[in-house]
N, C-alpha and C positions, 0 to 999 in steps of 0.2 A: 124335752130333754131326753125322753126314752129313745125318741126318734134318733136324736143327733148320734147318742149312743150307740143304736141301731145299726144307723150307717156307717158311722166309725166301725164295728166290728164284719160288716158287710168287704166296707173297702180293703180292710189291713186280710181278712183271709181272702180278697182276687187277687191281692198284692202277692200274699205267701204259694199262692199256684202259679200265677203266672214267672216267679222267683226257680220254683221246683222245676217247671217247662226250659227255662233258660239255663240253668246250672243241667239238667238231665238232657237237652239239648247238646250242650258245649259236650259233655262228658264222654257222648255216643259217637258225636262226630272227631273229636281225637283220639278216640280209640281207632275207629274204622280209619282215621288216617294214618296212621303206623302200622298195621296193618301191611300185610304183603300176599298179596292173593291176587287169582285171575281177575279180569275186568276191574281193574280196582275202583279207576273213574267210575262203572257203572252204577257199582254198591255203593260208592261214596255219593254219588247224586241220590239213589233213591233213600237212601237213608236220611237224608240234609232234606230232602222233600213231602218224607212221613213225618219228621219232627217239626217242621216248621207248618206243615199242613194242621199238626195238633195245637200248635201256640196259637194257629192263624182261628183257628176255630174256636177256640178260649178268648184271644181279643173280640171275635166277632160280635159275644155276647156280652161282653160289659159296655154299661152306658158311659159317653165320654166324661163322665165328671170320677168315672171310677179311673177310667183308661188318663186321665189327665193328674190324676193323684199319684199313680203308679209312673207314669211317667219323672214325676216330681220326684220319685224316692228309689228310682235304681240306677245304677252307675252311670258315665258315660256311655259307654262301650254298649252294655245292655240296651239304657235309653232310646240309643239310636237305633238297633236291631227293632226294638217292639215300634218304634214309629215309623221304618219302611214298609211296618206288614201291616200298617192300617190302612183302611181302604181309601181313598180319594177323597169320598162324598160326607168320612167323617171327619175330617183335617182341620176343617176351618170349623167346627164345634168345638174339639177338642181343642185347637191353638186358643181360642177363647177363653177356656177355664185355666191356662197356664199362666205361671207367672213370667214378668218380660224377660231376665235371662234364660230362661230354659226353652219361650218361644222361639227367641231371636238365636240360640245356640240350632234347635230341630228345624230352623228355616235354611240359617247357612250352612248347615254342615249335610244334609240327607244324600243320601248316595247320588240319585239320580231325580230331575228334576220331575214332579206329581206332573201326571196329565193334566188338563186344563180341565172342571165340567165345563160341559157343555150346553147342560140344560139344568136348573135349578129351578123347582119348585116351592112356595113356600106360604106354610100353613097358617093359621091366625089361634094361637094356641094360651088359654090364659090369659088372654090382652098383649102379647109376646108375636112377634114373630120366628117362626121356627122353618127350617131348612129339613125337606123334605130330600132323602137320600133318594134318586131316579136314575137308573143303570136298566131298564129295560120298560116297556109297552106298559104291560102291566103295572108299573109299579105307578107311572102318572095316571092312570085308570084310577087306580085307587087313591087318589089324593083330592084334596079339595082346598084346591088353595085360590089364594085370593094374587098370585104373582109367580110369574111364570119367566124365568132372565134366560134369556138363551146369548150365547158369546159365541160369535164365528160357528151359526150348527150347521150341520151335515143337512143333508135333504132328505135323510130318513127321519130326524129329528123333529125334521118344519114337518115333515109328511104325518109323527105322531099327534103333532098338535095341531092341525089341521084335521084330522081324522077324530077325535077326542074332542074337541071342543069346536066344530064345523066353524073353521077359520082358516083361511089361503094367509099363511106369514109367507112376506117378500122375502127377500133374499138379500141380505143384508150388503153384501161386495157389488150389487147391480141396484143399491135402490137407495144411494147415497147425490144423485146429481137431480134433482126434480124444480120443478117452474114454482114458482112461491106463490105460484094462487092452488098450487096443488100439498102444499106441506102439513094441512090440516083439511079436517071431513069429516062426515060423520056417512057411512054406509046406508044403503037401503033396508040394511037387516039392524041397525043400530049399533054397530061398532063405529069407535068412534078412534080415528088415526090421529097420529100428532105426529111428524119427523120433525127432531129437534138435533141441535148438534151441542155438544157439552166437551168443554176444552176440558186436554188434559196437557198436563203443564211438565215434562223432565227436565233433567240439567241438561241433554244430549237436544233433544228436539220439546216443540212446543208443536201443537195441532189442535184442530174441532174434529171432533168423532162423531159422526151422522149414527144417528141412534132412533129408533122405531118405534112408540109405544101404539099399541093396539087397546082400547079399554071394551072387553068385550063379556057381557053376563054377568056385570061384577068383578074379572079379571082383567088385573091389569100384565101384557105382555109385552116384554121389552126384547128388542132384539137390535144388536150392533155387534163389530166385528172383532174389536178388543176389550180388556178386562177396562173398567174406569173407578179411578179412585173414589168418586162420588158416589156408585155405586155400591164398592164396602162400605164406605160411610155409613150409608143407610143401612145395610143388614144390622151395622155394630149397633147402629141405635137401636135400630126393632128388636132386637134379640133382649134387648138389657132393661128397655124400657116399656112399662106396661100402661097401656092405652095409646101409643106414640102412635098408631095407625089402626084403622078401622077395617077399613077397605081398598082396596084397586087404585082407585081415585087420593085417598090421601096418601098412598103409596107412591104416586103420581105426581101428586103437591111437593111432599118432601124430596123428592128426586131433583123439583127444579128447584127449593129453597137450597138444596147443598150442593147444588153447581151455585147459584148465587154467590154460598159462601167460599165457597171455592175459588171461585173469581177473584174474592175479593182478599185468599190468602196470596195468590198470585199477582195481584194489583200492590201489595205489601212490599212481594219479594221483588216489583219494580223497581219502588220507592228505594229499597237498602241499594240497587244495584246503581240507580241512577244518584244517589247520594254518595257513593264510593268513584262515581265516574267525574262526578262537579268535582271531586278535593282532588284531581287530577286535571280538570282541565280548569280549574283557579290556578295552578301552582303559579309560581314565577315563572319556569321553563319546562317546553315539550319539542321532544325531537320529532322529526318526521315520522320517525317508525312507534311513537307512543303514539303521536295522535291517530295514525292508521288503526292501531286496536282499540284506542278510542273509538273512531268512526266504526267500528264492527261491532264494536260492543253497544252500542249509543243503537243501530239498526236492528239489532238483536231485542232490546227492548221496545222500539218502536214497535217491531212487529209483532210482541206476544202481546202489546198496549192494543194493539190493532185486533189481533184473534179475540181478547175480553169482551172487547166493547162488542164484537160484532155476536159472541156468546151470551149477552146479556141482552142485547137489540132481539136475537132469537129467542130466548125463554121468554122476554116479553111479550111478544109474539103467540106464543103459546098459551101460554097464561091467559090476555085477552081474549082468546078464540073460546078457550073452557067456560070464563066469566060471561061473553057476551050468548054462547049457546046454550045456556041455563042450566048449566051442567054439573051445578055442584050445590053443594045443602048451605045453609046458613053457615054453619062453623067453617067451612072449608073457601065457603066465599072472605070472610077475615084472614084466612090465612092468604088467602091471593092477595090481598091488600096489601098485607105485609111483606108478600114479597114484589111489588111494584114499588113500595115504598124504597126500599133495600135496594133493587135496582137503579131506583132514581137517584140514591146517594153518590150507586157508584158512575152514574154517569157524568156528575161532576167529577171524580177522581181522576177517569181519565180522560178529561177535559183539560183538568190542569196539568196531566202528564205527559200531553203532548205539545203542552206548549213549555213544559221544563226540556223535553226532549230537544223541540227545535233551539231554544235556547242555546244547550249546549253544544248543538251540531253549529251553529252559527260563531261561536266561542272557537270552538275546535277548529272549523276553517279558517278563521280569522287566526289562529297563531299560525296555522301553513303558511298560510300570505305572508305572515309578519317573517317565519323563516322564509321565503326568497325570496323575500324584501333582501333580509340580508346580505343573500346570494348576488343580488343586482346591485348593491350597494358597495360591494367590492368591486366588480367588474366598472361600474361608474366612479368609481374613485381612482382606479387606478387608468383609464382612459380618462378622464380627468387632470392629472398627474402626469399622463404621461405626451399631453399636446404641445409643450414647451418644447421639448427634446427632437418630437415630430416636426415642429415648426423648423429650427435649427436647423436639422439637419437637410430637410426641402429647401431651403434658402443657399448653403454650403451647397448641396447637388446641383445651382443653376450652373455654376463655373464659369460665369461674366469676368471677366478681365477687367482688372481698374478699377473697379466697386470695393474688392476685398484685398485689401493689403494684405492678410495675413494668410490669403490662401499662398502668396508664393514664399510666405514665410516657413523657418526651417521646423518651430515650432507650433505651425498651423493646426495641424492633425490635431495632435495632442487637446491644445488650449478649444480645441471642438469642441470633443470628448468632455473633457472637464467641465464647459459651458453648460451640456449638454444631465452632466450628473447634476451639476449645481441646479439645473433649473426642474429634473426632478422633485431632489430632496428638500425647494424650498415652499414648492405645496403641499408636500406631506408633511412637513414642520405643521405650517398653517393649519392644515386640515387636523392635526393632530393638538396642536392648542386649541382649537374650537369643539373638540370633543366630535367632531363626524366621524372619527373612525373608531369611537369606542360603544 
């Protein structure tokens, strides 16, 4: 209790300096803006750049559960000012401790969009995983961690971890196309390679992202070219849950259990899309131009059904190689079980989703057809209809003499004509009680 107390008086007086920095901030910089003096830009920048250098230096030192409280408890306006001056590397610690309107407010609204890391380290601290803050040489020197994420790095990057932990990391934009007897190994120094490829799934695009892991001294090191959902996943878990990972290797394990699950929330988001597409192509009617967005929509999921299975065929892949090279302890051998198991389910799923798919693509063609059936069914009805009048009148065009009384007749022309409508309109009577033209 004395603790909690402790820290409640801890936090509320970082709150009440970092409060005095922002009101004595604002105060100095509106003065110096009214203000009429030489250089005035000059003095108004470095003045704006001692005051914020002093706030930047107060945030530096509070840990983010204090920086995530004070967050919580000062205005908008303020809010946003104290979380463009936090550094990069503490962003996603502190977004963690907040609650979800004041996340989702400090993610849309920030001035300008955070640099990406680039290289994330991460420690094994209390049974917890923790994210080691790395902005220069040094700072990975001094770390010991058990997970090393690099996302699109620089060559000075791969050069620090190579040089640090005597490891040559590929090059992640040149080492996404390789022969599949080459996608897993195990080195002559004991590192042990796995390229896997882990879908990520938008509303805009659907893709596999070739991704690197290196298991190398107990470290596991990932390296791919864009950020991947399944890869937050796992920090959020490590972070919150205590024993969730030991080492490199189960670091490694859980990486491919939540593309698994991942897979399989995407095999979901199939399922509603192709279920909203069947109450469409059941209806009683579809014009040309729905079923067209049918048929694009209908391909659109074929193909992300297509990228799962072949994401899941690869972790399998993966998985097998670790299990059959003796590569993991008792406990982590069960987990691999479970997730072949998990895979196996989803191999039925889209089994069946590509035979609901052809289904409907066969549905969907099948009413084009049936619309220019339609099409030809006018065109045949009214050639049809109109061979009596044809005949008439090629028999009138001979102009034989003596045959046709009524060509020299004064109302010849005419009673043609007239022949010629009657024998129209009494197949279309016909064809119109017999229900063919409706």
């Amino acid at each position: 209790m004395a603790e909690i107390e402790q820290f409640q008086e801890d936090v509320e007086l970082s709150l009440r300096e970092v409060e005095g920095l922002l009101v004595r901030h604002k105060r100095v910089e509106d003065l110096v803006h009214r203000q009429e003096m030489k250089k005035h830009d000059l003095v108004e920048g470095l003045v704006h750049k001692q005051h914020t250098a002093e706030l930047q230096n107060k945030l530096d030192t509070l840990p983010p559960a204090f920086l995530a409280y004070i967050l919580e408890s000062l205005p908008e306006d303020d809010r946003l000012l104290v979380w463009n001056m936090v550094k990069d590397g503490r962003a996603e610690q502190i977004l963690s401790e907040l609650s979800d309107p004041v996340r989702e407010e400090l993610i849309g609204r920030q001035s300008s969009p955070r640099k990406k890391i680039m290289l994330s380290a991460f420690e094994l601290q209390e049974g917890r995983l923790r994210q080691i803050q790395v902005d220069t040489h040094e700072d990975l020197v001094r770390a010991s961690p058990i997970w090393v994420d690099l996302v699109a790095p620089s060559n000075e990057e791969r050069a620090w971890v190579g040089e640090i932990y005597g490891l040559d990391l590929p090059d992640p934009e040149y080492h996404t196309d390789l022969e599949a007897s080459a996608r897993f190994y195990v080195e002559e120094d004991g590192a042990i390679y796995l390229h896997s490829d882990f879908l990520l799934d938008k509303e805009d695009e659907s893709r596999n992202v070739a991704v690197t892991f290196i298991l190398h001294r107990n470290i596991l090191f990932s390296v791919r070219m864009v950020e991947l959902p399944v890869f937050r996943l796992q920090r959020l878990r490590a972070r919150t849950q205590v024993g969730y990972v030991t080492d490199g290797k189960d670091v490694l394990l859980d990486l491919y259990a939540a593309d698994v699950e991942y897979s399989a929330d995407a095999l979901e988001d199939v399922y509603a899309a192709l279920e909203a597409v069947g109450k469409q192509v059941l209806s009683t009617d579809m014009t040309d131009t729905e079923a067209a967005k049918v048929l694009a929509a209908i391909a659109g999921e074929e193909d992300l059904n297509g990228r799962i299975r072949r994401n899941v065929l690869d972790t399998r892949r993966a998985v097998s190689f670790l299990v059959r090279g003796r590569l993991l302890s008792s406990n982590q051998l069960e987990d691999t079980q479970q997730i072949l198991r998990d895979i196996e389910s989803l191999d039925g799923h889209t089994s069946f989703l590509f035979g609901k798919i052809n289904f409907l693509m066969d549905a969907t063609v099948g009413f084009i057809n049936i619309n220019q059936n339609k099409i030809i069914k006018i065109f045949s009805v009214a050639s049809v209809a109109l061979l009596p009048p044809t005949l008439i009148a090629s028999i009138y065009g001979m102009n034989f003499k003596g045959w046709f009384p009524e060509i020299g007749w004064e109302y010849g022309y005419p009673f043609s004509l007239a022949l010629m409508v009657v024998s129209v309109a009494v197949p279309f009577y016909l064809f119109n009680k017999r229900g063919w033209l409706r």
